[in-house]
NUBAKE-478523 format. One record per atom (N, C-alpha, C): residue number from 0; atom name; y, x, z. Coordinates in steps of 0.1 Angstrom, whole numbers. Atoms other than C-alpha are relative to their C-alpha. Example, Ala and Ser with C-alpha at 12.3 -4.5 7.8 and 13.67 -1.06 7.14 Angstrom:
<recs>
0|N|-12|9|0
0|CA|-45|123|78
0|C|12|9|0
1|N|-11|-9|0
1|CA|-11|137|71
1|C|11|-8|8
</recs>
This chain:
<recs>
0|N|-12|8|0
0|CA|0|0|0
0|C|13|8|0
1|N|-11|-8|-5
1|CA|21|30|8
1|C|7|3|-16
2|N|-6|-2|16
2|CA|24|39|-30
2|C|7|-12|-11
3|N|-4|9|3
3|CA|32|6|-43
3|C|15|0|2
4|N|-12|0|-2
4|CA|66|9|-23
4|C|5|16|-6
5|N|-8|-12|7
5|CA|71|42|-43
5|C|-2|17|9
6|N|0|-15|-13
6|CA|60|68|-11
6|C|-10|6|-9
7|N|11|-7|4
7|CA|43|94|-29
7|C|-8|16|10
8|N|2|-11|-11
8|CA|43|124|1
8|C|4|-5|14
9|N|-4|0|-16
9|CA|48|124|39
9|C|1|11|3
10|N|4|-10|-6
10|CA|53|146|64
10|C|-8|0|11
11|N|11|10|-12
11|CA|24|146|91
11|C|5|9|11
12|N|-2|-5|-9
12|CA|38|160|124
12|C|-5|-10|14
13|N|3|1|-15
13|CA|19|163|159
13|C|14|7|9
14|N|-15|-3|-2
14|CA|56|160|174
14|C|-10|9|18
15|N|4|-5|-13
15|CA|31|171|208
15|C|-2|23|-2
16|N|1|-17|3
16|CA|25|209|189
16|C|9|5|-6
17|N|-12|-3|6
17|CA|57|208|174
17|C|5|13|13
18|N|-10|-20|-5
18|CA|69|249|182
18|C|-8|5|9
19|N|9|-10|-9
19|CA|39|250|206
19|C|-10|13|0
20|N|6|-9|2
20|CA|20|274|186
20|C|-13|2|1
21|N|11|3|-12
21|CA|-8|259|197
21|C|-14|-5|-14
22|N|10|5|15
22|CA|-28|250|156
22|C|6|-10|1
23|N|3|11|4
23|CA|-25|220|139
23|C|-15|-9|6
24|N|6|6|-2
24|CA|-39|192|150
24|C|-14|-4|-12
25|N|7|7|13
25|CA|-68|190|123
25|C|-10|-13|-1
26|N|9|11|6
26|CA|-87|160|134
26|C|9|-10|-5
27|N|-14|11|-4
27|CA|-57|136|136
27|C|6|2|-14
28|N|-8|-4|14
28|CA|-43|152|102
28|C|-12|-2|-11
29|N|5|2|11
29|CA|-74|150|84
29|C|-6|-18|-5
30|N|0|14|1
30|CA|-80|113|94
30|C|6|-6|-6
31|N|-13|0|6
31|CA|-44|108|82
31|C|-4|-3|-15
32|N|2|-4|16
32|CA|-51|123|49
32|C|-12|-5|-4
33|N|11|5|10
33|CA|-83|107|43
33|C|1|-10|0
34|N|0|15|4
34|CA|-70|71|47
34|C|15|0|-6
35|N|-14|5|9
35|CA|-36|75|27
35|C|-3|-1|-13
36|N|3|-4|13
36|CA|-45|91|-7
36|C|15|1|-3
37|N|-14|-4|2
37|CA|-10|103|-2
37|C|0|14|0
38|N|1|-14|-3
38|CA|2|141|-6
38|C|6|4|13
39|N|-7|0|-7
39|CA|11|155|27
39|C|6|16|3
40|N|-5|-12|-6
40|CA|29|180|44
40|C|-5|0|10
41|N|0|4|-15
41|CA|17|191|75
41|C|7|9|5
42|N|-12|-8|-10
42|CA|38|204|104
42|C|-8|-5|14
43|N|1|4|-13
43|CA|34|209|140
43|C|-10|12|2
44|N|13|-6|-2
44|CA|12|236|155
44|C|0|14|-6
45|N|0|-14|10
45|CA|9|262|128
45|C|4|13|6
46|N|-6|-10|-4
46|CA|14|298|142
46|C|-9|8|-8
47|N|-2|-11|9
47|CA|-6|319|119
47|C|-11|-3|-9
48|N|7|1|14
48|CA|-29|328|88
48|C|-11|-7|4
49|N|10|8|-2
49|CA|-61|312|102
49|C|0|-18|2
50|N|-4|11|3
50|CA|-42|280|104
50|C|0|-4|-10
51|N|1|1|9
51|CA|-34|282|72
51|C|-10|2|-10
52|N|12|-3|8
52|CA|-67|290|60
52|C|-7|-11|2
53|N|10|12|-4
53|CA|-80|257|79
53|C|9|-11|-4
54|N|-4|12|6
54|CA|-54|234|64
54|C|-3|-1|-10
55|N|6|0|14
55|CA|-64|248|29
55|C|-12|-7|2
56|N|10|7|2
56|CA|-98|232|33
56|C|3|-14|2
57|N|-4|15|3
57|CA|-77|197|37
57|C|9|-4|-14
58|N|-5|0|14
58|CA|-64|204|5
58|C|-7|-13|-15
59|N|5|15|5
59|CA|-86|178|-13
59|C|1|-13|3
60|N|-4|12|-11
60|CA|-73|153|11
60|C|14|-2|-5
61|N|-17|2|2
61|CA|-37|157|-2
61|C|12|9|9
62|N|-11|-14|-8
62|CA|-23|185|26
62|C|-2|13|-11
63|N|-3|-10|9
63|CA|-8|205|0
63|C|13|7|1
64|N|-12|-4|1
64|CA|24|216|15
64|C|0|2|19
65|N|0|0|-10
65|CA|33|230|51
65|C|11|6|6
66|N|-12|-1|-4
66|CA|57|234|75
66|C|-1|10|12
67|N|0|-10|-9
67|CA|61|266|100
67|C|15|3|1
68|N|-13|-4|-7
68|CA|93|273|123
68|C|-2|12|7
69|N|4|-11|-15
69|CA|86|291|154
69|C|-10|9|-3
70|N|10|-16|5
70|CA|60|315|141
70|C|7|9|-8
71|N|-10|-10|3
71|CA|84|326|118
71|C|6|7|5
72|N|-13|-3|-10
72|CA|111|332|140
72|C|-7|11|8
73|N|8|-13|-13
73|CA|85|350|163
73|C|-5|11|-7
74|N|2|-13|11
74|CA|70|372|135
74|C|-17|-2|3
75|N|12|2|-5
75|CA|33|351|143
75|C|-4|3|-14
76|N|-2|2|11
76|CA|38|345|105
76|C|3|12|-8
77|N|-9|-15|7
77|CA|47|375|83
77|C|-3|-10|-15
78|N|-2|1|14
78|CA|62|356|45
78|C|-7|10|-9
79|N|5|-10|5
79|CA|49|387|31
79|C|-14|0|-8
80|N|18|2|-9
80|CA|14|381|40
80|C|-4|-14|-9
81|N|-3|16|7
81|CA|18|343|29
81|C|-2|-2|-13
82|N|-1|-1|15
82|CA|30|351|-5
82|C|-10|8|-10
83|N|10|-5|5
83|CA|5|373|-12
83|C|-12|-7|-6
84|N|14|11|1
84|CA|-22|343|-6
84|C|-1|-9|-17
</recs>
């Protein structure tokens, strides 16, 4: 129903791991993404590459885009490293 009104992405934030550094929430996010068939972003949690190696496997789900703050800022995260991937 969500696409009908024209939503083709979200953002999915566990506002609870929002900057805690603490992973993504991935049951809660893959649930998400397996009943929208919407593309998502996820946020919340994320502090480094093994996170980002476990949201890539929700990539057939539609988490195809992510959001990292506070790892950055701390240097949990190296861009570098990232862009490499």
């Amino acid at each position: 129903h969500w696409k009908k009104v024209g939503i083709q992405r979200v953002v999915f934030t566990d506002i609870s791991r929002d900057g805690m550094l603490s992973g993504p929430n991935m049951e809660a996010l893959c649930n998400f993404a397996r009943g929208t068939g919407l593309k998502i972003v996820a946020s919340g949690g994320v502090s480094s590459m093994e996170d980002l190696e476990l949201l890539k496997t929700l990539e057939a789900y539609g988490v195809d885009q992510v959001i990292s703050g506070k790892a950055i800022y701390e240097g949990k995260l190296d861009l570098k490293e990232i862009f490499k991937c």
